[in-house]
MARSE-536152 format. One record per residue: residue number from 1; y, x negated, z negated of N, C-alpha, C in turn. Coordinates in pm, 1 decimal, decimal comma. Layout:
i:n_y:n_x:n_z:ca_y:ca_x:ca_z:c_y:c_x:c_z
NUM:Y:X:Z:Y:X:Z:Y:X:Z
...
//
This chain:
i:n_y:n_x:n_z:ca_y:ca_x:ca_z:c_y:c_x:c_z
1:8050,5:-11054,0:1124,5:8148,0:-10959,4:1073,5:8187,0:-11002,1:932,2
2:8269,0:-10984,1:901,0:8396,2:-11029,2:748,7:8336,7:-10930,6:668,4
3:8374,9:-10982,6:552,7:8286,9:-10876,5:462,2:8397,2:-10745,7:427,6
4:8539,3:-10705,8:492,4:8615,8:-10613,0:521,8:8532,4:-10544,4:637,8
5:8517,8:-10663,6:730,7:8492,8:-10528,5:842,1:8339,0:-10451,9:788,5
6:8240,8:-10521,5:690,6:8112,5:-10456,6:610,9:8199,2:-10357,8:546,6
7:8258,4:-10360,9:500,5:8292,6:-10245,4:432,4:8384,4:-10150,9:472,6
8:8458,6:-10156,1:590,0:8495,4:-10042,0:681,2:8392,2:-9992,9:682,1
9:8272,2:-10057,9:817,8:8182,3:-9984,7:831,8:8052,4:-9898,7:743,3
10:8100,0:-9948,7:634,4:8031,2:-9839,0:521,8:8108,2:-9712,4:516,0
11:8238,9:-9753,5:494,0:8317,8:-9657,8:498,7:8344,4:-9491,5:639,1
12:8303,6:-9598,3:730,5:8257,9:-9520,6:848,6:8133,8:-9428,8:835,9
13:8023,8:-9525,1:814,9:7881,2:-9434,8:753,4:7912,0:-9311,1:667,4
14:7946,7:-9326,1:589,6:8011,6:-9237,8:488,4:8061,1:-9131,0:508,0
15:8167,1:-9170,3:607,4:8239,8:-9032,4:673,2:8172,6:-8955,1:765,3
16:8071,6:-9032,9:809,4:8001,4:-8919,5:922,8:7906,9:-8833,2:850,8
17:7897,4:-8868,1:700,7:7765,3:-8761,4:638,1:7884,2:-8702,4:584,5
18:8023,2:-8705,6:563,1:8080,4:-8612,6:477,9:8278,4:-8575,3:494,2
19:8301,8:-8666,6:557,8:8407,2:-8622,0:663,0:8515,2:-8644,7:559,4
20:8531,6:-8747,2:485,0:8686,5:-8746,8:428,7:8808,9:-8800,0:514,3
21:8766,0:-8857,9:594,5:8897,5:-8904,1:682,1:8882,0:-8803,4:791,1
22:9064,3:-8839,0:805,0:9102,8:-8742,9:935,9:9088,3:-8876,1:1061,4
23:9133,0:-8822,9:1200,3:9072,3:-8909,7:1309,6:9178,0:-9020,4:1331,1
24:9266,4:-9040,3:1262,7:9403,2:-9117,0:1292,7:9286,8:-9236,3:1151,7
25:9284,4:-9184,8:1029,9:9216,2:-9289,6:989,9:9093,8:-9360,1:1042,1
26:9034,4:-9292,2:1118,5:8902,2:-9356,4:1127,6:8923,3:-9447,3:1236,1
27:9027,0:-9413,5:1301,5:9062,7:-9522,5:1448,6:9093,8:-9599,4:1382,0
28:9189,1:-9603,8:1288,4:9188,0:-9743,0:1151,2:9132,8:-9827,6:1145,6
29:9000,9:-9744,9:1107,2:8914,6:-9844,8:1064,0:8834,6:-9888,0:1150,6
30:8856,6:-9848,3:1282,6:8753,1:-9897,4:1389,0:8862,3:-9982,1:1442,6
31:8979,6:-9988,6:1419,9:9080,8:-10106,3:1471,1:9036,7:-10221,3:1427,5
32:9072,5:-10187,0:1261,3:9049,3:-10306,0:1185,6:8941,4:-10393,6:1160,7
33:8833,1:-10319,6:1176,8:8742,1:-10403,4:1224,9:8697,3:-10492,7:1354,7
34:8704,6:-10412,7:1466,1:8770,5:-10479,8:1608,2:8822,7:-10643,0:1597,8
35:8969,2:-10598,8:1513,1:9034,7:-10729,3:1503,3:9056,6:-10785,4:1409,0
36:8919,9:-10780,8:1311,9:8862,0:-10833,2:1219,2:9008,8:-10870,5:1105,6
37:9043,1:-10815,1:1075,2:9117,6:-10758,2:972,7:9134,0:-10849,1:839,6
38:9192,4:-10917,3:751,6:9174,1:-10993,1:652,4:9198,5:-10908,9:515,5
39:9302,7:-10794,0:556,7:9302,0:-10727,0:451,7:9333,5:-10580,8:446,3
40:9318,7:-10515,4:372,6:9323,7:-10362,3:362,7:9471,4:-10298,3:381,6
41:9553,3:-10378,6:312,4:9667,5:-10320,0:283,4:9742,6:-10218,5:368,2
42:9763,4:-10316,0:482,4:9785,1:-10188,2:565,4:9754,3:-10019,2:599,3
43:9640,1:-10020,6:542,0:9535,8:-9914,5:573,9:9558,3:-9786,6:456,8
44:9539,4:-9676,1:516,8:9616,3:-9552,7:404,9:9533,7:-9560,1:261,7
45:9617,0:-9490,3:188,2:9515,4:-9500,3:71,1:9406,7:-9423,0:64,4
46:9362,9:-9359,9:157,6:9208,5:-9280,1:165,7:9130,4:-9366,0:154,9
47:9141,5:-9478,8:280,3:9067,6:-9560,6:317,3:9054,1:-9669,1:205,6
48:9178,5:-9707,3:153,3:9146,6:-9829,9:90,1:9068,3:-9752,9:-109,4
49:9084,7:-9637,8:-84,7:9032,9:-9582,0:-204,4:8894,6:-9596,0:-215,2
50:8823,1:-9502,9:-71,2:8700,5:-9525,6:-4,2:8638,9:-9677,8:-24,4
51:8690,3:-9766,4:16,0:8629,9:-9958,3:14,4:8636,0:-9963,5:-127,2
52:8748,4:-9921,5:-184,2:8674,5:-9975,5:-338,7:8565,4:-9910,9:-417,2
53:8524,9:-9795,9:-359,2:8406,1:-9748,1:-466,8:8299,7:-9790,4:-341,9
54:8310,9:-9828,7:-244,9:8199,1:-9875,5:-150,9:8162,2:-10016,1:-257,0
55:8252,3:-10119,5:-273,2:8251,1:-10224,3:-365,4:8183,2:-10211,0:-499,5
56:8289,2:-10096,0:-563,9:8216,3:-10069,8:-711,2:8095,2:-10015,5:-733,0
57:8041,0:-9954,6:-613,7:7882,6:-9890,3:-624,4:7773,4:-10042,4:-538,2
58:7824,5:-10086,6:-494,2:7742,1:-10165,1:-389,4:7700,0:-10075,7:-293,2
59:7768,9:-9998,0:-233,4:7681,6:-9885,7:-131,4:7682,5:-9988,3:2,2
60:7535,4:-10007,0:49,0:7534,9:-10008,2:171,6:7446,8:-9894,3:240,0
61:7533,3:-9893,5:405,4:7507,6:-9760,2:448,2:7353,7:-9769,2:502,4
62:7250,0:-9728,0:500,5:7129,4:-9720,2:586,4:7143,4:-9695,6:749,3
63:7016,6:-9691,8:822,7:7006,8:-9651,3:921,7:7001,6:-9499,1:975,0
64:7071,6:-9469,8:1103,6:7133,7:-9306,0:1138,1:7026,0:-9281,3:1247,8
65:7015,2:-9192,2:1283,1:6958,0:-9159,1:1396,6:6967,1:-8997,9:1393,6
66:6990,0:-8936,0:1564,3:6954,9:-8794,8:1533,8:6795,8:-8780,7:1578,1
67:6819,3:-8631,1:1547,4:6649,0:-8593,4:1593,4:6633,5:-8516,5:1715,8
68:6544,8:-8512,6:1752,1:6531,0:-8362,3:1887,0:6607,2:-8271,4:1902,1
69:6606,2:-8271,6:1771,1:6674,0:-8101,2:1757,7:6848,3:-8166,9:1713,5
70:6896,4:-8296,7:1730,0:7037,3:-8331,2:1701,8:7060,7:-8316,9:1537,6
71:7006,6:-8339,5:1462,3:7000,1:-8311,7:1323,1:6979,0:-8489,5:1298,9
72:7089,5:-8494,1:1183,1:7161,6:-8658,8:1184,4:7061,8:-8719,1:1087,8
73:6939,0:-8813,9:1092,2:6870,0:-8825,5:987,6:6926,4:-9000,3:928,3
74:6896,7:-9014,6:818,2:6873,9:-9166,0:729,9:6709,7:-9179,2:761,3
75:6738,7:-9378,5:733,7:6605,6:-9417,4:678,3:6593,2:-9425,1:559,8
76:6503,3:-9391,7:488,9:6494,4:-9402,6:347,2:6355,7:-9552,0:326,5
77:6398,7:-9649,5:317,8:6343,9:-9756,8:282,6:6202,4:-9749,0:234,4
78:6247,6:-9710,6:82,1:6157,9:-9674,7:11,6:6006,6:-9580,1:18,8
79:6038,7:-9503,0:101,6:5973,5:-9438,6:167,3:5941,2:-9422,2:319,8
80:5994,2:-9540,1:350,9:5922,6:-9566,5:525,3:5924,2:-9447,2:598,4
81:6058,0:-9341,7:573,2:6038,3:-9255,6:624,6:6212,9:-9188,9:653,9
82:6196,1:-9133,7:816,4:6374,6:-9060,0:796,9:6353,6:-8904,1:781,9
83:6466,5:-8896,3:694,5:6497,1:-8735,3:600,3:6641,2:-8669,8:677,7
84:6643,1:-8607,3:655,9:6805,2:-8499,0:674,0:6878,4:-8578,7:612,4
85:7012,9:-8575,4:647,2:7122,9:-8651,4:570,2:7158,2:-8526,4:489,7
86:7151,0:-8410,3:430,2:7182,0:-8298,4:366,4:7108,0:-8339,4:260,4
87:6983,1:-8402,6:217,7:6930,2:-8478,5:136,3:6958,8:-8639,4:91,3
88:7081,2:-8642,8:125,9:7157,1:-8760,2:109,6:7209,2:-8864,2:10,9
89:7142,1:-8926,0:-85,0:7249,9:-9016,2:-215,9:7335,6:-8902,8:-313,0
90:7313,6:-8795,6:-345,5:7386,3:-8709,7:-474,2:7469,3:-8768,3:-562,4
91:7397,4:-8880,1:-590,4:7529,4:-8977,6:-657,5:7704,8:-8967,4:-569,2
92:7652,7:-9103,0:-472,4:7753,5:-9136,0:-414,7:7845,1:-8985,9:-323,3
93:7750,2:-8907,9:-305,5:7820,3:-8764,8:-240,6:7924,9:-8678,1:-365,1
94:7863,1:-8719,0:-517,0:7915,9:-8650,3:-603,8:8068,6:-8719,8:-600,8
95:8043,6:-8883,6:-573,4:8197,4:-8965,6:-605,5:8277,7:-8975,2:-500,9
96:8251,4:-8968,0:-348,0:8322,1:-8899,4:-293,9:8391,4:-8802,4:-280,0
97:8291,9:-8666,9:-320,7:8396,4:-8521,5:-319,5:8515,0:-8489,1:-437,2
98:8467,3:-8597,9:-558,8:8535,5:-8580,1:-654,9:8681,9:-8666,6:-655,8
99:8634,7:-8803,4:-594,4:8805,3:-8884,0:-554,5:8822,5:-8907,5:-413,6
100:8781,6:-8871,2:-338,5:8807,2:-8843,2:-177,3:8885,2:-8773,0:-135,8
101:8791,1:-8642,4:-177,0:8805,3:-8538,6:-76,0:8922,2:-8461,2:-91,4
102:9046,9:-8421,8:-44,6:9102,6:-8364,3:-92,3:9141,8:-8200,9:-38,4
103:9212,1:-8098,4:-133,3:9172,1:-7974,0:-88,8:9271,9:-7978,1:32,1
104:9244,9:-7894,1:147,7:9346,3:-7841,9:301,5:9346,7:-7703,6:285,7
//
């Protein structure tokens, strides 16, 4: 994978703990990765807003899994252990809601 389509799919990660794209973008970005994509441009400015603070933070996304009970957990590395995604990166959740998200 291109290091665009790495960073769609961060961008994807992302949205499933916090939902800034609508579903017309996210097919986007599951296009563009598909057909491995060389560049953003095309792509709305949610998305291409999203890849650059994926870039400017170095965020890569961890591992997902649900639980028994369907409750979406991370691995947390560091701790050899998976948590709630509601306990999620505060940072990167703070810089999303603040240039992401916008009000509906």
């Amino acid at each position: 994978m291109n290091k665009i389509g790495m960073t769609l799919r961060n961008v994807l990660a992302l949205d499933s703990l916090y939902n800034f794209l609508n579903q017309y973008e996210r097919w986007l970005c599951h296009r563009a990765i598909l057909t491995r994509t060389k560049n953003i441009e095309h792509l709305t400015k949610q998305i291409q807003k999203a890849c650059e603070i994926i870039e400017k933070h170095k965020y890569e996304a961890p591992m997902f899994r649900y639980s028994q009970d369907r409750i979406l957990l991370y691995y947390d590395e560091e701790y050899a252990e998976w948590f709630d995604t509601k306990i999620y990166k505060p940072t990167i959740r703070d810089i999303i809601f603040r240039e992401l998200k916008q009000p509906k």
